[in-house]
Short mmCIF file of the C-alpha atoms (twelve columns), coordinates in Angstrom:
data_MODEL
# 
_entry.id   MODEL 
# 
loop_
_atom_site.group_PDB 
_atom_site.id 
_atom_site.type_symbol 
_atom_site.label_atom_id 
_atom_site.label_alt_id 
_atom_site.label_comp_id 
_atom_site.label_asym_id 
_atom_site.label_seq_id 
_atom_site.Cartn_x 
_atom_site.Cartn_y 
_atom_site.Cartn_z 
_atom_site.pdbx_PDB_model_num 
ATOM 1   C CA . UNK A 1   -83.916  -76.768  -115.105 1 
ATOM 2   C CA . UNK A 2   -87.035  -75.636  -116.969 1 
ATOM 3   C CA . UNK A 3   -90.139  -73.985  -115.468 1 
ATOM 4   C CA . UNK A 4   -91.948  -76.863  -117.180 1 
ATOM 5   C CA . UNK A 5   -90.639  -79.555  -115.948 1 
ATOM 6   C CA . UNK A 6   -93.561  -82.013  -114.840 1 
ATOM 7   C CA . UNK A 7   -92.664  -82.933  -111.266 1 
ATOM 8   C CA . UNK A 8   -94.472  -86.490  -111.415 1 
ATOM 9   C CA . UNK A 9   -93.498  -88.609  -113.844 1 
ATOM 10  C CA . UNK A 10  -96.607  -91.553  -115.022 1 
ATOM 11  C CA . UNK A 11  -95.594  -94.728  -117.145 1 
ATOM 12  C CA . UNK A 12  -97.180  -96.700  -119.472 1 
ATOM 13  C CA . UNK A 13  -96.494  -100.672 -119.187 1 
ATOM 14  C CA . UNK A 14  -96.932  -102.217 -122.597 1 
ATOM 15  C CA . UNK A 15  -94.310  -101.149 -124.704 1 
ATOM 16  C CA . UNK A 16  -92.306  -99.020  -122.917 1 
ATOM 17  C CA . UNK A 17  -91.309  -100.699 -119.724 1 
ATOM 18  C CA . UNK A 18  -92.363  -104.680 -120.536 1 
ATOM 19  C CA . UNK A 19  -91.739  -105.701 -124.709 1 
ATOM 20  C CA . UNK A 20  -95.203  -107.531 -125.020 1 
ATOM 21  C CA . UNK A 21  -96.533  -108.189 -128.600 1 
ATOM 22  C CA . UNK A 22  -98.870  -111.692 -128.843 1 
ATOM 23  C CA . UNK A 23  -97.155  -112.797 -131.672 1 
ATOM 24  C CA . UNK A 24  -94.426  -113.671 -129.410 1 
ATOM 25  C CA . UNK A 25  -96.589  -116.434 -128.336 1 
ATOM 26  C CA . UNK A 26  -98.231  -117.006 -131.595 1 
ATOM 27  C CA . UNK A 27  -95.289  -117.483 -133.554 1 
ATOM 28  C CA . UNK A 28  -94.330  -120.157 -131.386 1 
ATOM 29  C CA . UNK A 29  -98.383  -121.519 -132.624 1 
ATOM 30  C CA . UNK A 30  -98.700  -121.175 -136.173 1 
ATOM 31  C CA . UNK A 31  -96.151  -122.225 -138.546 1 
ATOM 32  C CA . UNK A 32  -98.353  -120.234 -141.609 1 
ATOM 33  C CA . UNK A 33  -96.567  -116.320 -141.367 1 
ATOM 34  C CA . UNK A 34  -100.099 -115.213 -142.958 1 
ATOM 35  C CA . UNK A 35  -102.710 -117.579 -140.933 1 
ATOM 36  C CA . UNK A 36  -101.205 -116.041 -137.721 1 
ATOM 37  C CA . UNK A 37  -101.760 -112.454 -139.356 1 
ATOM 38  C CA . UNK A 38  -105.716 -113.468 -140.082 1 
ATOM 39  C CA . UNK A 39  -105.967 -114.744 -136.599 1 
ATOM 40  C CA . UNK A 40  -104.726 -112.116 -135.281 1 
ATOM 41  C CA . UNK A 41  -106.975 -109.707 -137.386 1 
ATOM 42  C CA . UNK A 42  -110.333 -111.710 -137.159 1 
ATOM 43  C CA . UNK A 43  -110.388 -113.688 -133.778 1 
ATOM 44  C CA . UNK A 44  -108.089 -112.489 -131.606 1 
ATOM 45  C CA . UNK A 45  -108.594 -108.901 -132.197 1 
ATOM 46  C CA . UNK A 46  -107.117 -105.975 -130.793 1 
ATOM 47  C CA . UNK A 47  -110.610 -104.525 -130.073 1 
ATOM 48  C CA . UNK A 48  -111.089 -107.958 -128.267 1 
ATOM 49  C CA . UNK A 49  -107.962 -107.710 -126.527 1 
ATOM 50  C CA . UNK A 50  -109.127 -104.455 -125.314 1 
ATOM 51  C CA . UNK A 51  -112.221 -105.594 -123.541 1 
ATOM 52  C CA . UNK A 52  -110.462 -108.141 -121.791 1 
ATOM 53  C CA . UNK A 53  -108.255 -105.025 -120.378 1 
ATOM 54  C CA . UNK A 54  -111.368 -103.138 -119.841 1 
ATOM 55  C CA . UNK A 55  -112.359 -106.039 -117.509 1 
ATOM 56  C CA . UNK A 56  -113.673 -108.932 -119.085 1 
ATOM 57  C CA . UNK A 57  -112.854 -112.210 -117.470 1 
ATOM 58  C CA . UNK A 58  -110.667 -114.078 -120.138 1 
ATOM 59  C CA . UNK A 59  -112.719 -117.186 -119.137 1 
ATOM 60  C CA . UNK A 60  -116.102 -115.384 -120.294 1 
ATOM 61  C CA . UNK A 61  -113.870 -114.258 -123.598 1 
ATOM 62  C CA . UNK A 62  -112.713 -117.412 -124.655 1 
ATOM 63  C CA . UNK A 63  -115.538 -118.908 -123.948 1 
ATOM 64  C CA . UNK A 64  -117.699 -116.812 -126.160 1 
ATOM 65  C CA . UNK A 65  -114.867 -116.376 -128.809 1 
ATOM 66  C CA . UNK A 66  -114.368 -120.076 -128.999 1 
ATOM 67  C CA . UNK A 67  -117.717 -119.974 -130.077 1 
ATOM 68  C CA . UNK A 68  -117.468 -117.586 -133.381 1 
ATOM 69  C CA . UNK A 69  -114.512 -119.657 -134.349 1 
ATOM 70  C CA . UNK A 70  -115.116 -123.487 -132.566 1 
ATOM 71  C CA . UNK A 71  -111.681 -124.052 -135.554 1 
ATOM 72  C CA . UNK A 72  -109.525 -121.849 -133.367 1 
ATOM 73  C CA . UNK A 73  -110.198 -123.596 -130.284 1 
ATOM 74  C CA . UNK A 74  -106.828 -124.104 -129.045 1 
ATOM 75  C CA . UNK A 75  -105.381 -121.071 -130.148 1 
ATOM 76  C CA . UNK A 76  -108.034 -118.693 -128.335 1 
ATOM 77  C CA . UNK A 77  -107.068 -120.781 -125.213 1 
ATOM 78  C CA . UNK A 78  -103.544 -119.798 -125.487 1 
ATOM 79  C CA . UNK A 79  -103.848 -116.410 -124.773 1 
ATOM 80  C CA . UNK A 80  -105.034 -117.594 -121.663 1 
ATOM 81  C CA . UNK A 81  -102.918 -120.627 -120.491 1 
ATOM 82  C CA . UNK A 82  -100.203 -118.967 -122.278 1 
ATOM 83  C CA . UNK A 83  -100.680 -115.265 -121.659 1 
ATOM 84  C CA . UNK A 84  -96.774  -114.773 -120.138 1 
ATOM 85  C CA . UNK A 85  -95.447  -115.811 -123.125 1 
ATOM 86  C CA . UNK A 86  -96.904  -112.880 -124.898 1 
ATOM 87  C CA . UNK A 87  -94.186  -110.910 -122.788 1 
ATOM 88  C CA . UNK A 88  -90.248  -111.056 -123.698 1 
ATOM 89  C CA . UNK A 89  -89.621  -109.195 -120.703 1 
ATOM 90  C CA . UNK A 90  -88.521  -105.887 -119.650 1 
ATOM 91  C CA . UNK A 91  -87.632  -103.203 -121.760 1 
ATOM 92  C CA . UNK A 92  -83.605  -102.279 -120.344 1 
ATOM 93  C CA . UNK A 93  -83.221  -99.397  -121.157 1 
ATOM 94  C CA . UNK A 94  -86.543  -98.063  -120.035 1 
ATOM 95  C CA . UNK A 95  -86.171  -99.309  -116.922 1 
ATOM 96  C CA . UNK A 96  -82.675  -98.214  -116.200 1 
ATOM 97  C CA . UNK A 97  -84.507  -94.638  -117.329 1 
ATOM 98  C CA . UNK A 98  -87.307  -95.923  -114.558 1 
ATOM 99  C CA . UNK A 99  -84.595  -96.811  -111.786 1 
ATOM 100 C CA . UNK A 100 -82.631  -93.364  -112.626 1 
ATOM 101 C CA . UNK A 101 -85.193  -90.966  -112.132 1 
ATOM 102 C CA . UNK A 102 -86.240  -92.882  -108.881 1 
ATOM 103 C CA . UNK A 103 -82.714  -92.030  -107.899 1 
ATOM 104 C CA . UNK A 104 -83.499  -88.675  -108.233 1 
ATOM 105 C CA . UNK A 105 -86.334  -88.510  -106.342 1 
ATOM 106 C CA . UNK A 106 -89.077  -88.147  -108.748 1 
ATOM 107 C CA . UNK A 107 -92.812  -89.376  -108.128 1 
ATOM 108 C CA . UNK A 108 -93.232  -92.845  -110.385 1 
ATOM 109 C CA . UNK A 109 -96.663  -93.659  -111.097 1 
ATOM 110 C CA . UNK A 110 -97.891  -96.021  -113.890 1 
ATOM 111 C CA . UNK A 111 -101.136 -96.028  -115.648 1 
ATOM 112 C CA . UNK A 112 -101.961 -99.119  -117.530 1 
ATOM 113 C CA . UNK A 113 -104.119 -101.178 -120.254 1 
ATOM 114 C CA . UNK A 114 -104.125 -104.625 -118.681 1 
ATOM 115 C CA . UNK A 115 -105.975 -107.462 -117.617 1 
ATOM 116 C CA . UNK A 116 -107.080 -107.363 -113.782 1 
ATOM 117 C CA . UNK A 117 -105.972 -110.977 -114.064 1 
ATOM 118 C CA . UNK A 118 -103.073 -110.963 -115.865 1 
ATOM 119 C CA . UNK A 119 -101.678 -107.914 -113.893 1 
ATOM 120 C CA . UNK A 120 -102.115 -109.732 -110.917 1 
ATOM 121 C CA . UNK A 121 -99.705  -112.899 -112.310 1 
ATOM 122 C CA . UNK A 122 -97.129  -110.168 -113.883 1 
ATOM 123 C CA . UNK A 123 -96.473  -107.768 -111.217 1 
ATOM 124 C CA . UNK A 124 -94.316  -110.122 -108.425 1 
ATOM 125 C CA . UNK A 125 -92.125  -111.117 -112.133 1 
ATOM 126 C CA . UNK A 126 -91.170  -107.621 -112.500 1 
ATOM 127 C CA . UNK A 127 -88.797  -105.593 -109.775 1 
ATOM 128 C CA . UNK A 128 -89.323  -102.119 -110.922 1 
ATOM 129 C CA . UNK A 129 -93.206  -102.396 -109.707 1 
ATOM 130 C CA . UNK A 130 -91.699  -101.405 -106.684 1 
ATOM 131 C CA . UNK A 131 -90.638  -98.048  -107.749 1 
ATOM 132 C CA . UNK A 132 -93.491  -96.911  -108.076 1 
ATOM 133 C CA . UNK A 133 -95.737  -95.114  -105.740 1 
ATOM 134 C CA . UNK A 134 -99.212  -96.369  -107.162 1 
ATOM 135 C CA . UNK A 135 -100.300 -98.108  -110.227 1 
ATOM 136 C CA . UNK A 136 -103.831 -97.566  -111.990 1 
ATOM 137 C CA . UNK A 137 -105.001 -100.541 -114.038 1 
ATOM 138 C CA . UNK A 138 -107.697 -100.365 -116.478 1 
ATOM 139 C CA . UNK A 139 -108.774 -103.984 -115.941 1 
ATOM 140 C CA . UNK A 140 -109.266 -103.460 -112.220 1 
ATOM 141 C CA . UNK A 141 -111.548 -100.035 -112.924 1 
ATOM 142 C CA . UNK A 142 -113.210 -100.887 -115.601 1 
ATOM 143 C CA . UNK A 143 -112.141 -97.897  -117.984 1 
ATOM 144 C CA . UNK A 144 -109.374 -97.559  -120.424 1 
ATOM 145 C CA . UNK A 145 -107.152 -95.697  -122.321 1 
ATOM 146 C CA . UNK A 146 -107.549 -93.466  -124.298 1 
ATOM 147 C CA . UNK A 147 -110.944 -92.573  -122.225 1 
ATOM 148 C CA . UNK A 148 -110.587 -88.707  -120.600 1 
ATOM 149 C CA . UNK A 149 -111.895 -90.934  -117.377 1 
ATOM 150 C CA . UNK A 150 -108.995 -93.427  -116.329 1 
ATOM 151 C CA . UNK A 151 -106.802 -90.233  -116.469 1 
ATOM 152 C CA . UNK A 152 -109.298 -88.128  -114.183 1 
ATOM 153 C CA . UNK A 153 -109.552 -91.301  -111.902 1 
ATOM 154 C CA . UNK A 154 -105.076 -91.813  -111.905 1 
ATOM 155 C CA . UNK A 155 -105.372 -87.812  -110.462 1 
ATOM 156 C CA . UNK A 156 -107.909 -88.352  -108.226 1 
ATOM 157 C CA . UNK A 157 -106.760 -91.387  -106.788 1 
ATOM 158 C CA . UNK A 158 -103.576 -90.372  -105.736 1 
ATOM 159 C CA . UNK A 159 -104.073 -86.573  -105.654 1 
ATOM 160 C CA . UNK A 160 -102.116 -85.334  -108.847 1 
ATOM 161 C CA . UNK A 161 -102.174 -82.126  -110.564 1 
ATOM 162 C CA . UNK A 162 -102.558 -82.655  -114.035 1 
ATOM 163 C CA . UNK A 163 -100.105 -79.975  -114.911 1 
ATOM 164 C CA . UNK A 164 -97.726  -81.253  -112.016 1 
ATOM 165 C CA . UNK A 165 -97.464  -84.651  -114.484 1 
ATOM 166 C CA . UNK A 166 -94.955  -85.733  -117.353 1 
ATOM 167 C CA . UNK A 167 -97.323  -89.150  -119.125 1 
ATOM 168 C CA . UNK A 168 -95.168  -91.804  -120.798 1 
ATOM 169 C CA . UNK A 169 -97.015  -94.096  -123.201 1 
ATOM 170 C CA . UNK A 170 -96.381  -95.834  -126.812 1 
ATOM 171 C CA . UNK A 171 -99.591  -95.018  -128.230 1 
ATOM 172 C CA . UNK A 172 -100.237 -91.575  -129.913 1 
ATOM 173 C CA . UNK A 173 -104.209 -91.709  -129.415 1 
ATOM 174 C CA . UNK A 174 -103.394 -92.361  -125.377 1 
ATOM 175 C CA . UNK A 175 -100.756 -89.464  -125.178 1 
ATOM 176 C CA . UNK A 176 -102.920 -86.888  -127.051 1 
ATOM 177 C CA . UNK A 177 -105.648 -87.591  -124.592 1 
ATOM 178 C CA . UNK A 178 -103.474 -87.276  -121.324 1 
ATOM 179 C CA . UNK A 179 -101.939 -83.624  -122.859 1 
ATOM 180 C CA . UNK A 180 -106.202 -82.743  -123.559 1 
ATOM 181 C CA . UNK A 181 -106.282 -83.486  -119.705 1 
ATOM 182 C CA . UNK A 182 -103.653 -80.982  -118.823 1 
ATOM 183 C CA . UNK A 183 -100.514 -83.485  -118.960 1 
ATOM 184 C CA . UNK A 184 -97.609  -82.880  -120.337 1 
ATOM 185 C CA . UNK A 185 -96.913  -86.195  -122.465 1 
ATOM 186 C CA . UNK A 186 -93.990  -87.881  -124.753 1 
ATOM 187 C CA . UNK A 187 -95.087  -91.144  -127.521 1 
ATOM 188 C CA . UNK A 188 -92.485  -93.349  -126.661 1 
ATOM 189 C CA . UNK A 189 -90.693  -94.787  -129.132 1 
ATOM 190 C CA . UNK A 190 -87.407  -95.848  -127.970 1 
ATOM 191 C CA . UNK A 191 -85.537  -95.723  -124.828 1 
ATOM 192 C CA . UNK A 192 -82.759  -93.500  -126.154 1 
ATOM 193 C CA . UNK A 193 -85.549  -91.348  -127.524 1 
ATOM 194 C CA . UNK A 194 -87.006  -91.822  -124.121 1 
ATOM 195 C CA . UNK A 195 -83.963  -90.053  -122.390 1 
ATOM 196 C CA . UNK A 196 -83.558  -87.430  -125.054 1 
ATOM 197 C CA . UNK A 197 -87.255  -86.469  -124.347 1 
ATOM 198 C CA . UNK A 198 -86.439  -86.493  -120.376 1 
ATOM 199 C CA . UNK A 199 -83.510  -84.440  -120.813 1 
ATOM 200 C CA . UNK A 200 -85.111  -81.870  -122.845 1 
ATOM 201 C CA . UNK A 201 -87.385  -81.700  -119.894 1 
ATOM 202 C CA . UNK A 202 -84.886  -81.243  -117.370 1 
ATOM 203 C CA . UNK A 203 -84.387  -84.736  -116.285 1 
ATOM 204 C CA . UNK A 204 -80.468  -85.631  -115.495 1 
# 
């Protein structure tokens, strides 16, 4: 086993343990490939997106969205009546990864861009929530990734050592900000790249 090997181990949700991408619901909206793309790129935006993870109610966002573009009326409302259709569902393979290390006995934590709301509604779909020990969500603090701040709060909140911790998340921007913290950190891209990272770590 090496020296380094972190001894928590702190998930990302998007992406590497739930497949979520909106045009999984959005495909199922427009029938125009393109219009979707422009919708997607103009109304609802990721920066957009990202506010409503950083707190905003998604009643208060559509609202004022629906606004700018009074044309895309319907379609802004589906991210909210429609939000769990943004979701396929669980990444396997990263969550047989997820249950195996919990059979080893490693500390589980996540650490998560999402909707205070939307959380809420996901979490009781989704039985691996229950492996974990605690679960940090930007919506509910107000703060998100890849802001130096959520991570300080995640160790502070449930007493981690940023040294002691092995960050798993899709994005590169979040991943180089957890190892400026101290973390040790992998950019997921796959699940069997996932398990080649944890082995090389000591894992299994």
């Amino acid at each position: 086993m090496p020296a380094t090997r972190a001894s928590t181990i702190i998930f990302d949700l998007g992406n590497v343990l739930l497949d979520w991408n909106p045009r999984y619901l959005y495909s199922k909206i427009f029938s125009d490939k393109d219009e979707m793309e422009w919708f997607l790129e103009h109304v609802c935006t990721h920066d957009w997106q990202l506010e409503l993870d950083r707190g905003t109610p998604f009643a208060k966002a559509v609202a004022e969205r629906t606004d700018l573009f009074p044309d895309y009326a319907k379609q802004i409302a589906a991210f909210d009546a429609r939000w769990q259709e943004t979701l396929r569902g669980e990444i396997e393979g990263s969550v047989r990864l997820l249950e195996a290390l919990h059979d080893q006995g490693a500390p589980l934590y996540a650490l998560t861009n999402f909707s205070a709301e939307k959380y809420r509604d996901t979490r009781p779909r989704y039985h691996f929530f229950e492996r974990f020990r605690g679960v940090l969500v930007s919506g509910e603090e107000g703060v998100v990734k890849p802001d130096p701040a959520i991570y300080q709060l995640m160790l502070e909140r449930f007493d981690l050592e940023a040294g002691d911790c092995l960050f798993i998340d899709d994005r590169q921007d979040n991943v180089t900000a957890a190892r400026n913290i101290g973390m040790k950190a992998v950019c997921f891209q796959s699940p069997t790249q996932l398990e080649a990272a944890l082995l090389d770590w000591g894992y299994f």
